[in-house]
N, C-alpha and C positions, 0 to 999 in steps of 0.2 A: 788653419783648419777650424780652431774656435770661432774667427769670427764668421766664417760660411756655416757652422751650427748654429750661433746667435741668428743667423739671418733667414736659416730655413725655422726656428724656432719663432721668430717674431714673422714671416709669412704666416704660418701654419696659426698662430694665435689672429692674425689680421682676417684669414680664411675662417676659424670659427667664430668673429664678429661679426661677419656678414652673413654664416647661412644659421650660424648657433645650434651645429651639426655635424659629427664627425663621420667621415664618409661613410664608416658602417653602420651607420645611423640613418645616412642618407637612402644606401642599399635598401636596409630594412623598411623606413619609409613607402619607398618606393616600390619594394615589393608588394608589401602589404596594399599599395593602393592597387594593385595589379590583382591580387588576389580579392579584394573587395569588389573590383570590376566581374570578377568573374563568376564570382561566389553565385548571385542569382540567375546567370546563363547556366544553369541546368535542371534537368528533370527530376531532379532527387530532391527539391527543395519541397521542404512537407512543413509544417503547421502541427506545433505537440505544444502539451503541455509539463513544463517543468515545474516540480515541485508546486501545480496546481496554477501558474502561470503559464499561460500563453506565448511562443516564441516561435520564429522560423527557421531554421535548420536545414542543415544536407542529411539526410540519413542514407547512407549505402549498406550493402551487403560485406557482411565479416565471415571470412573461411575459417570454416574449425581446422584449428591446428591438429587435430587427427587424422583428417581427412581433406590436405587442400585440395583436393579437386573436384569436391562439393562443398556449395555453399548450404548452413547450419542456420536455417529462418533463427534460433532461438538467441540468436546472436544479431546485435546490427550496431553498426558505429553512428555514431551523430558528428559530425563537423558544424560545429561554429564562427559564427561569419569574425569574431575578432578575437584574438589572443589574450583577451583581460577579460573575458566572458567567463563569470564564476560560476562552477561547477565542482562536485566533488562525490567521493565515491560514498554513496547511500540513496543520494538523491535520486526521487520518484522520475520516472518519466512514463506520459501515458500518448499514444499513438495505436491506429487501426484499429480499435476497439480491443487498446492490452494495456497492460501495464507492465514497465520495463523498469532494472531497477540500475542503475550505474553500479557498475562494477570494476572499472580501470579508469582513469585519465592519462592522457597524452597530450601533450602540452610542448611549442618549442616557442624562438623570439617569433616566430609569424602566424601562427597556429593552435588551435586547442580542441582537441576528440576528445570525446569519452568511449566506450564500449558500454553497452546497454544489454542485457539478460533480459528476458523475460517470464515474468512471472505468473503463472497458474492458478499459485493457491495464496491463501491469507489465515490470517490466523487473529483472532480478537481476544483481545491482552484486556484484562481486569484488574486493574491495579489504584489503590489510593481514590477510588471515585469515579475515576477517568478510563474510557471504555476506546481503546486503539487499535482502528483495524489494519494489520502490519501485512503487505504483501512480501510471500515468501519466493524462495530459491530451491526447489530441493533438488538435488545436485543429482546427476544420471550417471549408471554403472561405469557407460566411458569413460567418463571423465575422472570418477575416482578411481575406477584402474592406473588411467593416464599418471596419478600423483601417487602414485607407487602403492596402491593396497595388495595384497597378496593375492590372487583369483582367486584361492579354497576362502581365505576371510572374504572375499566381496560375496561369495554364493551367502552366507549366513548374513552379511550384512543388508544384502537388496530383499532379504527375506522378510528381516526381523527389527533395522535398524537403519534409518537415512540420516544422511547429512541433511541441513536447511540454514541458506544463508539466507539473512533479514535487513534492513536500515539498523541502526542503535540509535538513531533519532530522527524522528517525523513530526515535522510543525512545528520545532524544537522542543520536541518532548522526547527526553530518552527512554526508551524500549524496555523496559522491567520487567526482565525473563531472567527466570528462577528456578536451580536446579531442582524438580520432581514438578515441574509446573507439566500440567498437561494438557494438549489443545487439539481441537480436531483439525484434521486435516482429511481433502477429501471427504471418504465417508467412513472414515475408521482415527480413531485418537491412537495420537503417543506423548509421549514422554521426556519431559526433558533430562539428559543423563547428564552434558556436561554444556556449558556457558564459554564460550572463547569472544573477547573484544579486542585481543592484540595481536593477532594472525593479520588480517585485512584491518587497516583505521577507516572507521566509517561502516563495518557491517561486525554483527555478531553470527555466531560458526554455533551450529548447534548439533549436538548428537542425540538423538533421539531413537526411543524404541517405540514397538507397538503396542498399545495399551487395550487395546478392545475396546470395551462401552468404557466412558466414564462413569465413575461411580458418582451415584445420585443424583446422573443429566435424564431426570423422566420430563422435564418442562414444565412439571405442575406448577397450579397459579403459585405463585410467590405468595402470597396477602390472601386472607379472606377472613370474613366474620360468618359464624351459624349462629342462628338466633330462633328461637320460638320455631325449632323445626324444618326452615329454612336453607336450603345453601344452595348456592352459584357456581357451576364449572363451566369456564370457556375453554371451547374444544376450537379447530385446532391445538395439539397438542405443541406445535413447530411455534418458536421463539424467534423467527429471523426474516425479514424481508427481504430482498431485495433492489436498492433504488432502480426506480424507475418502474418498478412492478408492484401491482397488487396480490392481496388476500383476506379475505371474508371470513369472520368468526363471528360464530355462533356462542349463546350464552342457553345453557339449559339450567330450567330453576325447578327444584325438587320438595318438596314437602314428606318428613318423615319416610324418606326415600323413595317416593311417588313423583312423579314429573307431574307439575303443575304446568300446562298449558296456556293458561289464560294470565296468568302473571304479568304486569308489563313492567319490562328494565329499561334502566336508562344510561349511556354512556356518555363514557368523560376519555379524550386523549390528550395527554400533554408530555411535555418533553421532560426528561426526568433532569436534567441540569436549571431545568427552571427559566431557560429563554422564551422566549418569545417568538423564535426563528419556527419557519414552514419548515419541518423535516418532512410532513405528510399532509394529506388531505384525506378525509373521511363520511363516510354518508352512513344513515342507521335507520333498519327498519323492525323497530321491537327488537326481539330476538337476535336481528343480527348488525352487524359491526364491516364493512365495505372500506380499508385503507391501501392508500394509496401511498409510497415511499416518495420522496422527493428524486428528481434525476441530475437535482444539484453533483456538481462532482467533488468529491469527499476522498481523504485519508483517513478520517476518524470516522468511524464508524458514531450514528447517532445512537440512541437508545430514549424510546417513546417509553410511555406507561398506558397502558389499557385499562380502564377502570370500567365495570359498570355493578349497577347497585339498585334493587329491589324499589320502585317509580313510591310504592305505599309505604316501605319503611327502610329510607336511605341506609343506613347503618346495618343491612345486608346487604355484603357487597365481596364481589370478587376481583381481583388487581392482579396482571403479568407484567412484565417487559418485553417488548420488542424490540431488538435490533434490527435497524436500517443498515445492511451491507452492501460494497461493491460487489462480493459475489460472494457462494458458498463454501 
């Protein structure tokens, strides 16, 4: 019998000479080209962008596990045409005019999904210089029923306090969120109470509460000089654009608290990082100030500076920041 093992041993090594593949190797190959074949015969094949690239994909419809016998738009799986296709849970995804944020991968030898969330709101992080606009998660009653919260605590918590899942790194820059940091969301701010990065790898878990107005978010100019009686308020009061959209501000110039009429100012925009890059375009008529946000597609939020300043004597002058956002 040793030597009929010798001899199926020394076949079996002559058979991986020739194909340099062991049959489940071959399977798999072969599958996979099966699955390649088929990948683009169908209708679900959509055109997103991943982490601000470009890629083609199947995106189908994901049943909420609450409820499988309707399907939950805020959910949808992406399939991948190859198995070694890198992905991972934080990563952006933008498709139909949203943004989605990976929240699972699934992955086998033939295969690779993720599950996609999508996300409503965002939040703009200020930290070290660097201005990041983070699209949020915030998590709905169901579902934090579903992971076991008590019904009497969910009533005070959909009240008073949300959960909000984030990326912890975008453009490879990690997310620097800080317990008492506080951010608007919607149209009302909270609070951050507590930080989690080791529940989910690849997103941070946050608890937050309602904060009401932030304290000392009035948008007044940032900068300004008064001189010899002089000052410059630019009205809008709002700090934020949105790409793709304009808004028109006006500069009123005041004399010993008299509006000077005839004044003429003059305006300067540039980008507060100091590039050189189009975030905006802008037209100016005296008085007022016509910008326009770029519709480039962005994770970080830009941030212009708005300057203008008294045409007779430059050194009155009024200065804000604008933020360029993907939305509010």
């Amino acid at each position: 019998m040793e030597g009929v093992d010798d001899m199926a041993y020394e076949s079996f090594d002559a058979y991986l000479f020739v194909t340099k593949s062991t049959p489940s190797e071959i399977y798999k190959d072969e599958f996979q080209e099966l699955v390649n074949a088929e990948y683009e015969n169908t209708t679900t094949l959509k055109e997103v962008l991943h982490n601000g690239n470009p890629i083609t994909v199947r995106v189908v419809g994901k049943f909420n596990t609450e409820a499988l016998s309707r399907r939950n738009d805020n959910y949808q799986k992406i399939i991948f045409k190859t198995p070694d296709y890198e992905v991972k849970i934080g990563d952006i995804f933008e498709f139909d005019d949203n943004v989605w944020i990976c929240t699972d991968v699934t992955h086998t030898t033939v295969s690779k999904s993720c599950t996609v969330t999508r996300s409503y709101h965002s939040i703009t992080v200020n930290k070290k210089g660097i201005s990041l606009e983070v699209p949020i998660i915030v998590e709905d009653a169901v579902r934090l029923y579903s992971l076991g919260q008590d019904r009497t605590n969910l009533l005070d918590l959909v009240s008073d306090e949300i959960i909000v899942y984030c990326p912890a790194i975008i453009d490879s820059t990690p997310i620097d969120i800080e317990v008492k940091d506080v951010y608007k969301i919607g149209q009302r701010f909270y609070k951050v109470l507590t930080v989690q990065d080791i529940i989910i790898n690849g997103l941070l878990i946050l608890k937050m509460q309602f904060y009401g107005q932030k304290p000392g978010d009035t948008h007044e100019n940032i900068d300004e000089n008064i001189s010899e009686g002089y000052k410059i308020i630019i009205s809008p009061s709002e700090s934020t654009i949105i790409k793709g959209k304009s808004k028109t501000f006006v500069a009123t110039v005041s004399y010993d608290g008299i509006e000077d009429t005839e004044a003429e100012v003059v305006w300067y925009v540039g980008n507060k990082d100091g590039s050189n890059e189009s975030y905006c375009t802008y037209s100016v008529d005296n008085r007022t100030c016509h910008i326009t946000a770029s519709n480039k597609t962005q994770h970080v939020s830009k941030i212009i500076v708005l300057r203008v300043v008294l045409k007779d004597n430059p050194e009155i002058f009024a200065e804000k920041t604008l933020t360029i956002s993907r939305s509010i």
